[in-house]
N, C-alpha and C positions, 0 to 999 in steps of 0.2 A: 500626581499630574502626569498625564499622558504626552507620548512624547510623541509626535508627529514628525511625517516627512513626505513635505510636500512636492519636491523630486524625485520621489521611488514611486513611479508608476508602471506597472505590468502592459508588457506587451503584447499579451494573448488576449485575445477576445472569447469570451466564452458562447457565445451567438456564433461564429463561425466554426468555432469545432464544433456542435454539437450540430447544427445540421446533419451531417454528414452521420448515419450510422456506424461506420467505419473507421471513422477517426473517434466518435467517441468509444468504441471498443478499445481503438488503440491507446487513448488517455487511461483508461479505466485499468488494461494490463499495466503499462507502466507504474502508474499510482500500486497495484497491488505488490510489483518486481520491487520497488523501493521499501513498501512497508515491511516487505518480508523480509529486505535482509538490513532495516534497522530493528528489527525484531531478533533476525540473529545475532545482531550486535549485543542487545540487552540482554540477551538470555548468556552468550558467554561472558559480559562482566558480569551476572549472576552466579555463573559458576567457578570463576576465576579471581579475578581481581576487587569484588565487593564482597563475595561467597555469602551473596542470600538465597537460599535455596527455591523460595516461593519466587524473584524473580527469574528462574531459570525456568521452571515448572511453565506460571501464565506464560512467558515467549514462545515457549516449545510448545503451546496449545494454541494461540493466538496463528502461529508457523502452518501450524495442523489445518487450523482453520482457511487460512488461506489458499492451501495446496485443492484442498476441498473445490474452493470457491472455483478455482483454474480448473480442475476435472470439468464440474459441473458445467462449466462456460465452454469447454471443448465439446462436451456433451450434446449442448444447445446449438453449437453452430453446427455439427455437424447431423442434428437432425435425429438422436435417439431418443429423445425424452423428451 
């Protein structure tokens, strides 16, 4: 049974920020500054306090990935590629 809550409604309208190309660059950083460092999270309870090795490894590549993704995105705004 699914549990519903009918007073937890979101404040943000997703029609107003995305107008804007500017704001949605700015949602999109944020979104990726967060995933990256719950990713560093997982990847040092992979190496420390769980010690599964294969969770430290995908964090540190998924990490990789993202760093990536940021060059790229500075890349494009700034008109090389």
């Amino acid at each position: 049974m699914k549990r519903r809550f009918p007073f937890f409604k979101p404040n943000v309208s997703q029609r107003s920020h995305t107008d804007n190309p500017d704001n949605l660059r700015d949602l999109q950083t944020a979104a990726l500054d967060n995933t990256r460092n719950v990713l560093q999270f997982a990847s040092s309870l992979g190496s420390g306090t769980f010690g599964i090795p294969g969770l430290q490894a995908v964090g540190l590549i998924a990490i990789q990935i993202i760093d990536i993704i940021k060059v790229r995105r500075i890349y494009l705004l700034v008109g090389l590629f």
